[in-house]
C-alpha positions as CSV (number, residue, x, y, z in Angstrom):
1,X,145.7,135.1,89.4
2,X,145.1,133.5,86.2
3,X,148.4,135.7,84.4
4,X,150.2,134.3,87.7
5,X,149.4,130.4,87.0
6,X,150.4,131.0,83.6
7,X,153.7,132.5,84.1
8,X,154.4,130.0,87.0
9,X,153.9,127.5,84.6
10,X,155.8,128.8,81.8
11,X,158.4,129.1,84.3
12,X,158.4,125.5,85.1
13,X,158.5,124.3,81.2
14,X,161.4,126.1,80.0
15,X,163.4,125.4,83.7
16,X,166.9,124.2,82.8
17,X,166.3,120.9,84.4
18,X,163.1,120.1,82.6
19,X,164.5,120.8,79.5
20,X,167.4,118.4,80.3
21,X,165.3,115.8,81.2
22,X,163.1,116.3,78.4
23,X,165.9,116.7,75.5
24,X,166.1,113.0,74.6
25,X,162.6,113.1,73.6
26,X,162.8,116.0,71.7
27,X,165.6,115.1,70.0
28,X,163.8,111.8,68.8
29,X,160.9,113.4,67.7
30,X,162.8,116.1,65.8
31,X,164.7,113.2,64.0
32,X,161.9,111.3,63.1
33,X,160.7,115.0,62.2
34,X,163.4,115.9,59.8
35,X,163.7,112.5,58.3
36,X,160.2,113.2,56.7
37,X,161.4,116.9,55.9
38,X,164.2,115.4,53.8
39,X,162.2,113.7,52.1
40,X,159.3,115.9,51.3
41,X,162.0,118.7,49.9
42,X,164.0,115.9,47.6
43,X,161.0,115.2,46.3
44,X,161.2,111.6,47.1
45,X,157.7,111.5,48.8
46,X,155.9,112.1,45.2
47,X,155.4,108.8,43.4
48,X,154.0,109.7,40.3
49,X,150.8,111.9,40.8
50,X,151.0,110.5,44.4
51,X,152.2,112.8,47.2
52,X,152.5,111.4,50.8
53,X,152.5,115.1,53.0
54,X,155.5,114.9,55.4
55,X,153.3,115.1,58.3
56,X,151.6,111.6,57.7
57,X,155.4,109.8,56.8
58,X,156.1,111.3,60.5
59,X,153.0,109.9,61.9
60,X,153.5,106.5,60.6
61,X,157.1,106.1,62.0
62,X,156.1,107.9,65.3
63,X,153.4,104.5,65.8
64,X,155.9,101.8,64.4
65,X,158.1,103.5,67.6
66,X,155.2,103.3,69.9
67,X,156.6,100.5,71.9
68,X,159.7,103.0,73.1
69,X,157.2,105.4,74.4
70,X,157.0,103.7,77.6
71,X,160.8,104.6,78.4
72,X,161.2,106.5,81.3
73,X,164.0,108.9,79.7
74,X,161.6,109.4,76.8
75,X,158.4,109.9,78.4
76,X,159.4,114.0,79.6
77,X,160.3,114.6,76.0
78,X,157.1,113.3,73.8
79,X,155.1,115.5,76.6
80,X,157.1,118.3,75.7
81,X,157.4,117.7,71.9
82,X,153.2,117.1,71.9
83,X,152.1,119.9,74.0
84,X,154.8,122.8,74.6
85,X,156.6,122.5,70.7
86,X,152.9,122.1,69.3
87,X,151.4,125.7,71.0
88,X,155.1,127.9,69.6
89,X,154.6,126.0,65.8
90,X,150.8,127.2,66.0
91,X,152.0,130.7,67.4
92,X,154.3,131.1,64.8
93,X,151.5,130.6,62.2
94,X,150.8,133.9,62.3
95,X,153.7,134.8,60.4
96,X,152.3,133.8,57.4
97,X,149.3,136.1,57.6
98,X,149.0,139.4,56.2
99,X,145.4,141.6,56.8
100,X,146.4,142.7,53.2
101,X,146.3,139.5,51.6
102,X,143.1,138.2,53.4
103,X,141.2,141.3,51.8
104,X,142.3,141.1,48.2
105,X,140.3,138.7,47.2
106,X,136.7,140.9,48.0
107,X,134.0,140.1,50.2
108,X,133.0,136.4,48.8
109,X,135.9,134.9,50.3
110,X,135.7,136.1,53.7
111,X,132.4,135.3,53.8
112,X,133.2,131.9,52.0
113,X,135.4,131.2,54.8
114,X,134.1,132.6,58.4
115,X,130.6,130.3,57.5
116,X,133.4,127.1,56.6
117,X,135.0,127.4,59.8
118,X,132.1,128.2,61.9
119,X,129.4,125.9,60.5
120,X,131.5,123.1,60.1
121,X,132.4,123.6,63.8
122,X,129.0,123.3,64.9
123,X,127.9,120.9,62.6
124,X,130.7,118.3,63.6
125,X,129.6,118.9,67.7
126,X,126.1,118.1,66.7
127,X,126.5,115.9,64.2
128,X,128.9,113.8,66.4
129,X,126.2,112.5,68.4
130,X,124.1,110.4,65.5
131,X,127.6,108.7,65.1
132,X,127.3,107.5,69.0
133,X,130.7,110.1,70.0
134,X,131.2,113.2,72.1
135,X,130.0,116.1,71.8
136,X,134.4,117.0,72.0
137,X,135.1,114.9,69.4
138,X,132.4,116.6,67.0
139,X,134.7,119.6,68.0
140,X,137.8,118.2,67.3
141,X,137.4,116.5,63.8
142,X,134.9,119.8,62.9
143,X,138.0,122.3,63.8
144,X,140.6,120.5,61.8
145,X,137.6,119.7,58.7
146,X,137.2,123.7,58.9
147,X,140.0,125.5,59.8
148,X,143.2,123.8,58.5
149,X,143.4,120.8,59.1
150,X,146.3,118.8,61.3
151,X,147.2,121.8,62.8
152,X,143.7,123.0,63.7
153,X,143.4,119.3,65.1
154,X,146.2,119.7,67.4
155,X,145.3,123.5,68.4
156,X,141.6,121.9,69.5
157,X,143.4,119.0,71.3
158,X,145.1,121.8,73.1
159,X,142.2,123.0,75.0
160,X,139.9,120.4,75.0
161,X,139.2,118.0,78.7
162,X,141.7,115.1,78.5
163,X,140.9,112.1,78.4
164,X,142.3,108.6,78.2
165,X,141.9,108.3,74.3
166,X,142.7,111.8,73.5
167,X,145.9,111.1,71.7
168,X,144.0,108.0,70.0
169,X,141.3,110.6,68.6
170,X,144.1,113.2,67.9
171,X,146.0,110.8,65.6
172,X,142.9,109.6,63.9
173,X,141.6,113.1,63.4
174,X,144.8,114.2,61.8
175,X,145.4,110.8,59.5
176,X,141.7,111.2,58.9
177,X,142.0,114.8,57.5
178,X,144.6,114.4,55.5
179,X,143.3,111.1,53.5
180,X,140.2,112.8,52.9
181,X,141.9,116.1,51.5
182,X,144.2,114.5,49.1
183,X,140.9,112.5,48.0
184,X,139.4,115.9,47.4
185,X,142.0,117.6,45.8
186,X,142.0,115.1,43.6
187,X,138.2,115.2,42.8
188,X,137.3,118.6,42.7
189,X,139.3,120.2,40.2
190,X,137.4,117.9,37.9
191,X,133.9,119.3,38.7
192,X,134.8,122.8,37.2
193,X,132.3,122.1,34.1
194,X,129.5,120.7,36.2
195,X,129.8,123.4,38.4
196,X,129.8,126.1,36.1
197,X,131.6,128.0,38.6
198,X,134.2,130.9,37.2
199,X,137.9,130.9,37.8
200,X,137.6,133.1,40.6
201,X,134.8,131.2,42.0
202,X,136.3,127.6,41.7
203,X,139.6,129.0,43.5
204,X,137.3,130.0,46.0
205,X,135.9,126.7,46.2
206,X,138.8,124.6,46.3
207,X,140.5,127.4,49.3
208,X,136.9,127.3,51.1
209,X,136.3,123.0,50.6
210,X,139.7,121.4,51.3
211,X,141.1,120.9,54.6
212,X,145.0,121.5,54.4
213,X,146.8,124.4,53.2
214,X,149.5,121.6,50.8
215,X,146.2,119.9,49.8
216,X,144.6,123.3,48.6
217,X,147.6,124.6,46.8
218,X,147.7,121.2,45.1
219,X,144.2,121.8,43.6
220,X,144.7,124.7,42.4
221,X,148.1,124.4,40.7
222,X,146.0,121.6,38.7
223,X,144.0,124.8,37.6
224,X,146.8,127.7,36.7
225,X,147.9,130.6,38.5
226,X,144.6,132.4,39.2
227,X,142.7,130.0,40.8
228,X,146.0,128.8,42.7
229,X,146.1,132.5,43.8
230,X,142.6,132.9,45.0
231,X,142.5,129.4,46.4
232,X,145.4,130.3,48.9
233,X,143.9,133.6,49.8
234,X,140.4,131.6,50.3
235,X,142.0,129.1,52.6
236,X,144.6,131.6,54.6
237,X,141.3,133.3,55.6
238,X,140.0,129.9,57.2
239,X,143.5,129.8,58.9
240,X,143.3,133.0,60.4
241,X,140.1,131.9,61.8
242,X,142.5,129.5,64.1
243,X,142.1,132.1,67.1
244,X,138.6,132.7,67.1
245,X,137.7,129.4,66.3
246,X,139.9,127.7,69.3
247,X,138.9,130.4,71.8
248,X,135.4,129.5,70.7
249,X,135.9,125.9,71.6
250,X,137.3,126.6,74.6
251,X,134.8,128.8,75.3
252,X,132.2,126.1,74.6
253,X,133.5,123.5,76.7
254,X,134.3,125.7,80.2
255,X,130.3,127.1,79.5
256,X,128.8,123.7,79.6
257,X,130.0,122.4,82.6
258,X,129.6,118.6,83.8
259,X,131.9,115.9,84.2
260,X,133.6,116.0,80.8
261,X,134.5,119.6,81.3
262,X,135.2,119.5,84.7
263,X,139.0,119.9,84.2
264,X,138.1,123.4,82.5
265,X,141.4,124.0,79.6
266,X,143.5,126.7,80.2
267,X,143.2,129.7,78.1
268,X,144.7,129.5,74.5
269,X,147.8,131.9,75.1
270,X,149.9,131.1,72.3
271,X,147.2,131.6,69.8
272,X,147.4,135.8,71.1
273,X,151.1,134.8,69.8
274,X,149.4,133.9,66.1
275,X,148.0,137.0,66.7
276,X,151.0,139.1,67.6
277,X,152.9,137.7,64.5
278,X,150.0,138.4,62.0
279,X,149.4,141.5,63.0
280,X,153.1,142.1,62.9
281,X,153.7,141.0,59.5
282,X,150.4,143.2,58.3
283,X,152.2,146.5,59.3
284,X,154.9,144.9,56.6
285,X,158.0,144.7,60.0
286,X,158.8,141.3,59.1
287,X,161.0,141.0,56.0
288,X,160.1,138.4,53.8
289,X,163.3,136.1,53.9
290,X,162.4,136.2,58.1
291,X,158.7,135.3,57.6
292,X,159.6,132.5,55.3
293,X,162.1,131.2,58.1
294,X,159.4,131.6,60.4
295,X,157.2,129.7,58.3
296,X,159.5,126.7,58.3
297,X,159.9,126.5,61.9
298,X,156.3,126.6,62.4
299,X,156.0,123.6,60.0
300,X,158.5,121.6,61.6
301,X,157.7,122.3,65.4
302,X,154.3,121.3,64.1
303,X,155.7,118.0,62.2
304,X,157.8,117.1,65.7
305,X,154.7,117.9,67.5
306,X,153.0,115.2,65.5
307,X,156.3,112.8,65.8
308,X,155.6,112.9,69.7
309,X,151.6,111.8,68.8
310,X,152.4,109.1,66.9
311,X,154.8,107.3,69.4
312,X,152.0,107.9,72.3
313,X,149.6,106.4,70.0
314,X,148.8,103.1,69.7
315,X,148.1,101.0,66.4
316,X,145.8,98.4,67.9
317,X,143.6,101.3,69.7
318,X,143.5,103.3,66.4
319,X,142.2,100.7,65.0
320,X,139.4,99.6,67.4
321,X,138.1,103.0,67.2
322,X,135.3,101.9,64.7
323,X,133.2,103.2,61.9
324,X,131.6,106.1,63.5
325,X,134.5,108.4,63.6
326,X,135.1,107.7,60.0
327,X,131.6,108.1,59.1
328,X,131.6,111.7,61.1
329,X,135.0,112.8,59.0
330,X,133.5,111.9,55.8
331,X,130.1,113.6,56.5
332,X,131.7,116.8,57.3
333,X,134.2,116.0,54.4
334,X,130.5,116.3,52.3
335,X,129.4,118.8,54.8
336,X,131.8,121.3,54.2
337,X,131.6,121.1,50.3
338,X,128.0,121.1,50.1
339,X,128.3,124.6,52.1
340,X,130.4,126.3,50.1
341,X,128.8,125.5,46.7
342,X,125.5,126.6,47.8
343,X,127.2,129.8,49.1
344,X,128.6,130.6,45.9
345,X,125.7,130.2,44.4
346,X,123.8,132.2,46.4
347,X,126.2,134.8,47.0
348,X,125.8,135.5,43.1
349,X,122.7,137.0,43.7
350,X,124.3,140.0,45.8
351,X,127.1,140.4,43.4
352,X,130.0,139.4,45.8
């Protein structure tokens, strides 16, 4: 029954005359979308040690075009853009997973990065409530803190109730990530000597602490090639922990019934498409020039996804949301860190 429903409404999405109607939003947000992408590649979003990620530039313009949202030959598009667009550019995340690459780095990195994702998860639900917010919004900003940031923001949003300030919380969440990360990847490289941490252990850091995969790769350029190496393979283990961690969520909020879950989310079907694609490329049938193709589609589906977020958003209600949510963000910001220098630590004593 529930394959049926699916299928039906899969049917219904990709219908000739829904896409017609819904073209002129698309091709909005894929404008606004490829403006930013322009930019990032030409290098004209780096001003000096500065970098503005792409995804942030797209936010921005999607708000200052908020006002257009409200056009009826619009609206069918930014729904399409925000939800359908978003689940294919988390699918096709997969691609950039290999089982090889996640195991290379030993056992302190997996473990590094299965407690990340799934403490930080649970911390943000119950930490959430000392900041006066939902238990769903613990959820949210502890996802994208813990698994990969803006994407794991809007993967959460996919399957979490709806409510009326979901995209409010959504763009927040996925601003909110991003500040914090470029803050951190700024900072931590720094605390190598006070650490004491070896090479291999502050790549593991730096992939196990920061929130977004450009973020993390910025850190550990700072550092050389090792620790950018072991940094990646750190953080591409927190990314393949999108699946179980959404499913988990989702899981979580059809268990626990009551009025906020009432509207239980549909399952997370395109993440068994992350799935698919990683487990694809592990068995080494996607050549590398495709994966990399893939990679960029993800990105900018992703990116467009985000366009359509930022024009359903509004500025004055982002900014009314108040201190709390800030407060949560930067406490599992600390959270997060905390966790994964005490792991290392620990960890040393087992040899890993």
């Amino acid at each position: 029954m529930r394959s049926s429903t699916v299928a039906v409404e899969l049917a219904r999405l990709w219908a000739p005359d829904n896409l017609r109607r819904s073209a002129p939003g698309i091709a909005l947000c894929a404008a606004i979308a490829a403006v930013a992408f322009y930019l990032d590649t030409h290098s004209l979003l780096r001003f000096g040690a500065v970098w503005v990620p792409p995804l942030i530039l797209t936010l921005v313009i999607g708000m200052a075009l908020q006002p257009l949202s409200t056009k009826t030959v619009l609206k069918p598009g930014l729904e399409f853009a925000g939800r359908t667009l978003l689940r294919i550019g988390v699918a096709l995340l997969g691609a950039r997973l290999t089982l090889g690459q996640l195991v290379d780095g030993g056992a302190l990195p997996i473990v590094i990065a299965v407690a990340a994702v799934a403490c930080t998860i649970v911390f943000g639900a119950w930490a959430a409530r000392f900041f006066g917010l939902s238990r769903d919004f613990g959820l949210l900003t502890g996802c994208a803190t813990g698994v990969c940031g803006a994407a794991a923001a809007m993967a959460a949003s996919a399957v979490l109730p709806k409510h009326e300030n979901s995209d409010r919380d959504l763009a927040f969440t996925v601003m909110g990530v991003n500040f914090l990360s470029t803050v951190v990847m700024v900072i931590y490289p720094t605390l190598h000597d006070v650490l004491r941490f070896s090479l291999f252990e502050m790549g593991v850091f730096l992939g196990g602490a920061i929130h977004d995969v450009a973020q993390v790769a910025g850190a550990g350029q700072t550092m050389g090639p090792q620790v950018l190496s072991d940094s990646i393979i750190t953080k591409l283990l927190r990314v393949a922990a999108l699946l179980p961690a959404i499913a988990g969520i989702a899981w979580w909020v059809a268990k626990s019934g009551g009025p906020q879950s009432a509207a239980r989310p549909t399952p997370p079907v395109f993440l068994f498409g992350f799935l698919a694609l990683a487990a694809l490329n592990s068995m080494g049938v996607v050549p590398a020039d495709v994966r990399d193709a893939v990679g960029q589609v993800s990105s900018f589906l992703i990116i467009t996804a985000i366009a359509a977020l930022g024009m359903k958003t509004s500025l004055l209600a982002l900014a009314r949301i108040g201190m709390g949510p800030v407060m949560l963000l930067i406490t599992e910001t600390i959270f997060i860190g905390l966790l994964v220098v005490g792991l290392i630590y620990g960890l040393r004593t087992f040899g890993l």
